[in-house]
N, CA, C and O atoms as a GROMACS GRO file, in nm:
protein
  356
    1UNK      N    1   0.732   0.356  -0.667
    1UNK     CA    2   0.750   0.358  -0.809
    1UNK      C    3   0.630   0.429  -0.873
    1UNK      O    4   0.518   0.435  -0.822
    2UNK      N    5   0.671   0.487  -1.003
    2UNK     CA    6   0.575   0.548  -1.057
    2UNK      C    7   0.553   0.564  -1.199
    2UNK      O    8   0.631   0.629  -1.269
    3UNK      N    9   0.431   0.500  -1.252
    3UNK     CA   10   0.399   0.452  -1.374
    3UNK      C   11   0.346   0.542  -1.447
    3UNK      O   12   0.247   0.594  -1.396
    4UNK      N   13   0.381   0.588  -1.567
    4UNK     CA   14   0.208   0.657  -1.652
    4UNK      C   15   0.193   0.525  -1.770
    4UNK      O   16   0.261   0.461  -1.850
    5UNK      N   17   0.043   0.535  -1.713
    5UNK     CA   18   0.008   0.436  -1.827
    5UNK      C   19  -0.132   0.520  -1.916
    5UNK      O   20  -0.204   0.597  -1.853
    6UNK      N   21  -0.151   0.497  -2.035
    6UNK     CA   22  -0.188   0.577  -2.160
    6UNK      C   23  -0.284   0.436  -2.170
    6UNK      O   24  -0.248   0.318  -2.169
    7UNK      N   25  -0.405   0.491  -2.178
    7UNK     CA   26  -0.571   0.378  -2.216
    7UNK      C   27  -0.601   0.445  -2.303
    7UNK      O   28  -0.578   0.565  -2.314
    8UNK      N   29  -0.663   0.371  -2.382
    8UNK     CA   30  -0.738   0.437  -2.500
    8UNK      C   31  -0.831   0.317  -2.529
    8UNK      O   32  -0.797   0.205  -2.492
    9UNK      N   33  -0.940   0.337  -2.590
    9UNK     CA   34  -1.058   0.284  -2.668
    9UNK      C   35  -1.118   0.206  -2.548
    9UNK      O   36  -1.131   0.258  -2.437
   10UNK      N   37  -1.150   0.090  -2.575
   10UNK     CA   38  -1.223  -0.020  -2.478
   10UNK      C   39  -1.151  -0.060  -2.340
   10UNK      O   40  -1.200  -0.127  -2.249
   11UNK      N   41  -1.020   0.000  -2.346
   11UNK     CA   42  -0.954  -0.017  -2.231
   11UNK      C   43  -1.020   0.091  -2.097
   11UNK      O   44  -1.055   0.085  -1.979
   12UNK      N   45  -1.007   0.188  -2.208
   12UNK     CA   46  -1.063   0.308  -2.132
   12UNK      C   47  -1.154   0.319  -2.077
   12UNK      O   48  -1.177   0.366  -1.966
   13UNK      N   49  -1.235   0.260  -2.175
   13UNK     CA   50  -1.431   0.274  -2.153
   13UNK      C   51  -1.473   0.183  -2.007
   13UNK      O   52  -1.549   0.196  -1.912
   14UNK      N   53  -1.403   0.114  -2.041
   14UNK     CA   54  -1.450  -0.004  -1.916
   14UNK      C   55  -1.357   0.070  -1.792
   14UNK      O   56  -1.434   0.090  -1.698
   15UNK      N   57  -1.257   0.106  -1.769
   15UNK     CA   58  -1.208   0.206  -1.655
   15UNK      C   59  -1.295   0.279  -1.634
   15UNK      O   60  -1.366   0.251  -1.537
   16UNK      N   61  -1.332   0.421  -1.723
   16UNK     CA   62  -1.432   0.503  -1.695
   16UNK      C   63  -1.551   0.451  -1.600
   16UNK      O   64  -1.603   0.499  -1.500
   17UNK      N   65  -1.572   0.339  -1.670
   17UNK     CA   66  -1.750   0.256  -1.636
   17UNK      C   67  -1.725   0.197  -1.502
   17UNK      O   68  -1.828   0.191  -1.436
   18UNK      N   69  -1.571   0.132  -1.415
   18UNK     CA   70  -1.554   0.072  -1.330
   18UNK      C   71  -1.556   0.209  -1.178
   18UNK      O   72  -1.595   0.192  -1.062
   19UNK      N   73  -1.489   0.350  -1.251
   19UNK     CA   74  -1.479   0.411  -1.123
   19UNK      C   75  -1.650   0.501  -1.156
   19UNK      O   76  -1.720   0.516  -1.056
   20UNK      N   77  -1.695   0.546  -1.269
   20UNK     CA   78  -1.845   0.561  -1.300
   20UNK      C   79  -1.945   0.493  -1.223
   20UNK      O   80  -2.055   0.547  -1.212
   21UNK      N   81  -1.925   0.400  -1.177
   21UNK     CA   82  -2.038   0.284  -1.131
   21UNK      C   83  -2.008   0.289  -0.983
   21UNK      O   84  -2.084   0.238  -0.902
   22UNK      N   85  -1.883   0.360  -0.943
   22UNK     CA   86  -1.846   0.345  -0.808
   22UNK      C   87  -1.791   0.235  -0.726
   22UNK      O   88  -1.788   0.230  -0.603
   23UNK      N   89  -1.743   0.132  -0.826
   23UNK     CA   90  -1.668   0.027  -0.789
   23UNK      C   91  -1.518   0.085  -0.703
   23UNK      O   92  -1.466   0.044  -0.600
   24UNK      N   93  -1.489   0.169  -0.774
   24UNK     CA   94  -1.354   0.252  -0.680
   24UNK      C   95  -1.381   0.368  -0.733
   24UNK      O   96  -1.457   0.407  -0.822
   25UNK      N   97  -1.263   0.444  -0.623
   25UNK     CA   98  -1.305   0.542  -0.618
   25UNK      C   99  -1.263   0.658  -0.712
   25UNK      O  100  -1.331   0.755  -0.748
   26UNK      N  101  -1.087   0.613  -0.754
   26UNK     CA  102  -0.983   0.683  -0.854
   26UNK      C  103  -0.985   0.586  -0.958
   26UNK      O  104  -1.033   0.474  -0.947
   27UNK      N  105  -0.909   0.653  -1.096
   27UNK     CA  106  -0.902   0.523  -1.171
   27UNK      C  107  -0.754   0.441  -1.113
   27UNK      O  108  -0.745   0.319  -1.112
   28UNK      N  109  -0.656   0.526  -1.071
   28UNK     CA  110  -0.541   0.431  -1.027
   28UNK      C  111  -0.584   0.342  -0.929
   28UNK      O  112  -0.505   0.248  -0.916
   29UNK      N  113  -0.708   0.336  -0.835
   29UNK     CA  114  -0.726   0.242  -0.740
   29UNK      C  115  -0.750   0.100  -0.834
   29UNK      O  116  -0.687  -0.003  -0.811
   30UNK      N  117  -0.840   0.109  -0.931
   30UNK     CA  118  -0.897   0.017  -0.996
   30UNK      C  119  -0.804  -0.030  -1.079
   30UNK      O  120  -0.811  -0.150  -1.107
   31UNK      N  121  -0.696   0.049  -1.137
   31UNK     CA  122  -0.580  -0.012  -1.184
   31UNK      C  123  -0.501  -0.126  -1.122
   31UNK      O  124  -0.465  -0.238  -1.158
   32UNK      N  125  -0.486  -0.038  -0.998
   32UNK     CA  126  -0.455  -0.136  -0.853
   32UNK      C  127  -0.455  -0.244  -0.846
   32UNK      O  128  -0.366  -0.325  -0.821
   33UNK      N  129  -0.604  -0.255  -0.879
   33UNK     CA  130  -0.719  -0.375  -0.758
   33UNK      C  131  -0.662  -0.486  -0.886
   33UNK      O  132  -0.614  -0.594  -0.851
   34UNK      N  133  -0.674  -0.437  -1.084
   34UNK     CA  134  -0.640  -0.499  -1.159
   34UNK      C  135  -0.561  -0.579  -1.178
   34UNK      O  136  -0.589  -0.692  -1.218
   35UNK      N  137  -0.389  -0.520  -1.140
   35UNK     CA  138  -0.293  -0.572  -1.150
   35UNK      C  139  -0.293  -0.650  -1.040
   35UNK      O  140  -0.195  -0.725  -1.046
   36UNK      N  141  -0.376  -0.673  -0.914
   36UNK     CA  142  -0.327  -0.750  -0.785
   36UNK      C  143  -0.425  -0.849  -0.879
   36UNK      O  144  -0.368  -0.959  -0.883
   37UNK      N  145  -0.539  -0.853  -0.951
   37UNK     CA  146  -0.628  -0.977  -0.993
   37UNK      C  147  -0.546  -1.065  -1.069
   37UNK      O  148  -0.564  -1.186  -1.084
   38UNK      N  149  -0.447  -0.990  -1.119
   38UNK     CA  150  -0.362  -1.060  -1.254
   38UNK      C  151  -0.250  -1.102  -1.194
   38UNK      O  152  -0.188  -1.189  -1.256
   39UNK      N  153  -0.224  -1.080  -1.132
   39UNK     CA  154  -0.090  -1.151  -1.037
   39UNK      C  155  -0.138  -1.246  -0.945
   39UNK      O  156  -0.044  -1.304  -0.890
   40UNK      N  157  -0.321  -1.307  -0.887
   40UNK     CA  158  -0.349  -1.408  -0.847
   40UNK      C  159  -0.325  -1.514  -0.988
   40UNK      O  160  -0.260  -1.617  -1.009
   41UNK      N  161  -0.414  -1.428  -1.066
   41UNK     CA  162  -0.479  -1.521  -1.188
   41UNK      C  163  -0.309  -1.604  -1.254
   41UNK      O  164  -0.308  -1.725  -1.277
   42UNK      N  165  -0.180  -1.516  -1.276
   42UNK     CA  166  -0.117  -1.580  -1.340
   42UNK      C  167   0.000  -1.622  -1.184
   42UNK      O  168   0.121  -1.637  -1.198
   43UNK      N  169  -0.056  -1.632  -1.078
   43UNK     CA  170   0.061  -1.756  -0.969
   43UNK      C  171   0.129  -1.632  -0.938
   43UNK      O  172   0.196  -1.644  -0.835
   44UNK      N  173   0.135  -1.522  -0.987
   44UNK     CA  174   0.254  -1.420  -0.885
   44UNK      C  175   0.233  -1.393  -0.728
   44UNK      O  176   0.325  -1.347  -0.660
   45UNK      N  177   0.120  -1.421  -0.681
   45UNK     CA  178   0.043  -1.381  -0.573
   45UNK      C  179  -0.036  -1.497  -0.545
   45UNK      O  180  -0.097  -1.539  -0.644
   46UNK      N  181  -0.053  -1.561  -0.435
   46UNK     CA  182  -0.158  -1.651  -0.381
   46UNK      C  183  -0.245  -1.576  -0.357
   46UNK      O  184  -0.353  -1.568  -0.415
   47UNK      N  185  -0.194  -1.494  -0.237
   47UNK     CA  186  -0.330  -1.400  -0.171
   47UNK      C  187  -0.257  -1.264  -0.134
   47UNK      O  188  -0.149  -1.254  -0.076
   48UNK      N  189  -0.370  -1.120  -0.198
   48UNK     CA  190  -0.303  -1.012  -0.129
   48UNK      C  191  -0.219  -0.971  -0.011
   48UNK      O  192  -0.114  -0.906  -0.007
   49UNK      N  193  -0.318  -1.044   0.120
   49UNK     CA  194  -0.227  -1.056   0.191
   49UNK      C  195  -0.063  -1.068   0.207
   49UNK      O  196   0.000  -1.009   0.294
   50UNK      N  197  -0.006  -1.155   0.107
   50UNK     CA  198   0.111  -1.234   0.110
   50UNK      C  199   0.168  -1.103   0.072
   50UNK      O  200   0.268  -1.071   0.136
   51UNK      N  201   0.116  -0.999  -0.041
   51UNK     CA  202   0.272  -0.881  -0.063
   51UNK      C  203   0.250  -0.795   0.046
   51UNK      O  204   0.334  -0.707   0.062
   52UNK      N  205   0.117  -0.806   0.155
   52UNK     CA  206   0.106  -0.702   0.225
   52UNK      C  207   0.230  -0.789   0.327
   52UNK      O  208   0.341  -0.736   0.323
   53UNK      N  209   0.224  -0.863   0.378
   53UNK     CA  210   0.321  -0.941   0.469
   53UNK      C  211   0.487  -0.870   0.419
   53UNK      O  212   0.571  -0.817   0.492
   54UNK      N  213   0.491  -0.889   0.306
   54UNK     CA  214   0.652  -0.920   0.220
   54UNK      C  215   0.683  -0.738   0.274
   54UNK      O  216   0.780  -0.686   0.330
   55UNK      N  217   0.561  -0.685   0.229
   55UNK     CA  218   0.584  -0.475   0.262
   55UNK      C  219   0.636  -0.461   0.404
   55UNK      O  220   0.745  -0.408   0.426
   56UNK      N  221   0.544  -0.518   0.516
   56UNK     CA  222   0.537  -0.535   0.623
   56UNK      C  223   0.686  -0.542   0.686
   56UNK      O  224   0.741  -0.464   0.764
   57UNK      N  225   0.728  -0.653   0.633
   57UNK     CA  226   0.875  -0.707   0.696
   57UNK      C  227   0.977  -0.642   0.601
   57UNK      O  228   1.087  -0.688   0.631
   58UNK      N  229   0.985  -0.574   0.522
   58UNK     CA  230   1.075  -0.472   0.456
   58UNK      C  231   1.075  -0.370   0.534
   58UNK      O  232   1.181  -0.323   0.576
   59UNK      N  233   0.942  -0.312   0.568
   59UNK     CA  234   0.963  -0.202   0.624
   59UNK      C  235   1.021  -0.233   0.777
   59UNK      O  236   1.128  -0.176   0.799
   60UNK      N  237   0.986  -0.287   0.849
   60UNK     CA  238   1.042  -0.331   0.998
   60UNK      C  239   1.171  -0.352   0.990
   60UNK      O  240   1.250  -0.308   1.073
   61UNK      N  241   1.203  -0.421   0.893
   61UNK     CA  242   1.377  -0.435   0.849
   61UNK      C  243   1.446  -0.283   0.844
   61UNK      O  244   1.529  -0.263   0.932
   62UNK      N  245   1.430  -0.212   0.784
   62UNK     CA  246   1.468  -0.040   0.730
   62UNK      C  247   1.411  -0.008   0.833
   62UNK      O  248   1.462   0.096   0.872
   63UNK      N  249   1.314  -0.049   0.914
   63UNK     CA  250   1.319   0.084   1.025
   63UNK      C  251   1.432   0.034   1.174
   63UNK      O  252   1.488   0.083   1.272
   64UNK      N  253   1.414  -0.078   1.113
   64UNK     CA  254   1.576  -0.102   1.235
   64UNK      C  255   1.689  -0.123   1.224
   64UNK      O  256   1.771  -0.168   1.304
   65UNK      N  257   1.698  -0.071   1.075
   65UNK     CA  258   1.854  -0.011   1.029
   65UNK      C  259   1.858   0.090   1.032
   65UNK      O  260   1.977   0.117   1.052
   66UNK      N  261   1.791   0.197   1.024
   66UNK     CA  262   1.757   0.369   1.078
   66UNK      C  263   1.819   0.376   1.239
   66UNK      O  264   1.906   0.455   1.275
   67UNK      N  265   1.753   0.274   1.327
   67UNK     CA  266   1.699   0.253   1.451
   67UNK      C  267   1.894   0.270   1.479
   67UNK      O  268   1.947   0.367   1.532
   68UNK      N  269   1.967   0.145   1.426
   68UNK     CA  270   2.072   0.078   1.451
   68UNK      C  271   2.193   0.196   1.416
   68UNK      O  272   2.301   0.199   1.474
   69UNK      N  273   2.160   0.272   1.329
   69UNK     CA  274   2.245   0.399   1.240
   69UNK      C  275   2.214   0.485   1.290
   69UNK      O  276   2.272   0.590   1.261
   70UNK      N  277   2.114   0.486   1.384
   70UNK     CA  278   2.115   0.650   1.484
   70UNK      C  279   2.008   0.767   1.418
   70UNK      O  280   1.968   0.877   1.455
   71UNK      N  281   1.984   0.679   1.295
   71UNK     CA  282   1.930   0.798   1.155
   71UNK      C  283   1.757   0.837   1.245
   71UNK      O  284   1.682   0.932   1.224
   72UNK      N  285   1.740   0.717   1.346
   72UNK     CA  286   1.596   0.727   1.407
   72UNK      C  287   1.607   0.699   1.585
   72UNK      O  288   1.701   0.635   1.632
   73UNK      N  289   1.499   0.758   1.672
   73UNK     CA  290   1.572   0.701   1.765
   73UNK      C  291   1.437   0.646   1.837
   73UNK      O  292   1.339   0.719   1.847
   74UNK      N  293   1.439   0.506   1.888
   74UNK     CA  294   1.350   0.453   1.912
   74UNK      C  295   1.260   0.494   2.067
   74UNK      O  296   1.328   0.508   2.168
   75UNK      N  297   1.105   0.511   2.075
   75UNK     CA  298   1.067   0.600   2.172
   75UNK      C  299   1.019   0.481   2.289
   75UNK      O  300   0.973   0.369   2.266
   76UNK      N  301   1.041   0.536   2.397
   76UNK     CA  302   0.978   0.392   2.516
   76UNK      C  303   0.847   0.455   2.513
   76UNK      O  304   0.837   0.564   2.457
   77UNK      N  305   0.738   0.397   2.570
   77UNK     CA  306   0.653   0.394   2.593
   77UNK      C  307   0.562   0.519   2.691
   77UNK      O  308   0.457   0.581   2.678
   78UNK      N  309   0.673   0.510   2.794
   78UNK     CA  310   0.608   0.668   2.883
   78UNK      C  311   0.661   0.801   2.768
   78UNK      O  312   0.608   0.911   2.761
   79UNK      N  313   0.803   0.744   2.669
   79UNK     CA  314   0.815   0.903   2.611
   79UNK      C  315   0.676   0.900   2.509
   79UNK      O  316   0.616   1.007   2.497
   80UNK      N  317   0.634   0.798   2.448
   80UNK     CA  318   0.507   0.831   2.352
   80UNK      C  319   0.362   0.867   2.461
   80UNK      O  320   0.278   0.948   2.422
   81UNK      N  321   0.347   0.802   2.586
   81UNK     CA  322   0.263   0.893   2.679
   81UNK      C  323   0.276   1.024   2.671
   81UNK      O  324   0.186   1.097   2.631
   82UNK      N  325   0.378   1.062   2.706
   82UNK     CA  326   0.395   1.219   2.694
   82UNK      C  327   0.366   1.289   2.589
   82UNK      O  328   0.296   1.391   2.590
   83UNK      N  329   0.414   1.243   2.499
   83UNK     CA  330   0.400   1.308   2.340
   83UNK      C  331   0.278   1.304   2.269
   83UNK      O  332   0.242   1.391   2.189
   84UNK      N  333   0.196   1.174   2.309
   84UNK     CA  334   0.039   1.172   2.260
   84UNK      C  335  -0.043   1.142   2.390
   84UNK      O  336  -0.097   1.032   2.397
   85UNK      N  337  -0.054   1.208   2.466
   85UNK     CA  338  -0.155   1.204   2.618
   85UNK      C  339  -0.261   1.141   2.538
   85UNK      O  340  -0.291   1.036   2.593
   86UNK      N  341  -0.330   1.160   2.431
   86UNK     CA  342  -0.486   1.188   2.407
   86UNK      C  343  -0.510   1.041   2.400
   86UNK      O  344  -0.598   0.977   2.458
   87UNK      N  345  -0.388   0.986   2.298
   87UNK     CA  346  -0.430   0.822   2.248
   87UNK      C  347  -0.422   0.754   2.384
   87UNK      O  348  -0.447   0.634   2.376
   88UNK      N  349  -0.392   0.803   2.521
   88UNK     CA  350  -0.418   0.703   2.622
   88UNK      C  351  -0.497   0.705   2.735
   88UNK      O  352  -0.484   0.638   2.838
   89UNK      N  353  -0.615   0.824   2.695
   89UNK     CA  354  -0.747   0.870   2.766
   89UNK      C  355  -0.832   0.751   2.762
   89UNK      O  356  -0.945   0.755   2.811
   0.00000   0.00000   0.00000
């Protein structure tokens, strides 16, 4: 998904001052980091972790309906030997 969001005045200043100071590195990171603080603070989120989990098992789900639909085809282990020698030096 993809947002534009429009800061102005004190909203701004303190963004500027957060990736300025080197707290992050973009301002969308710090936007980021924001909205995950505000989704502890108001109960949407216990712990980051938990939406990284929820991403996690979405994606494993869709990649084995790809898997199941032929759309992907799953590799054994000697075919990824072959294909990446280096990662098993």
């Amino acid at each position: 998904m993809q947002t534009l969001v429009r800061l102005d005045g004190a909203v701004e200043q303190v963004l500027e001052r957060l990736v300025g100071m080197g707290y992050f590195k973009t301002r969308s990171e710090a936007i980021r980091a924001g909205i995950l603080e505000l989704g502890k603070e108001y109960g949407a989120v216990k712990r980051p972790q938990e939406i990284e989990d929820e991403l996690v098992i979405a994606k494993v789900m869709q990649m084995d309906a790809e898997i199941k639909s032929g759309k992907k085809k799953l590799l054994t282990l000697e075919d990824v030997r072959k294909k990446y020698p280096e990662a098993f030096e």
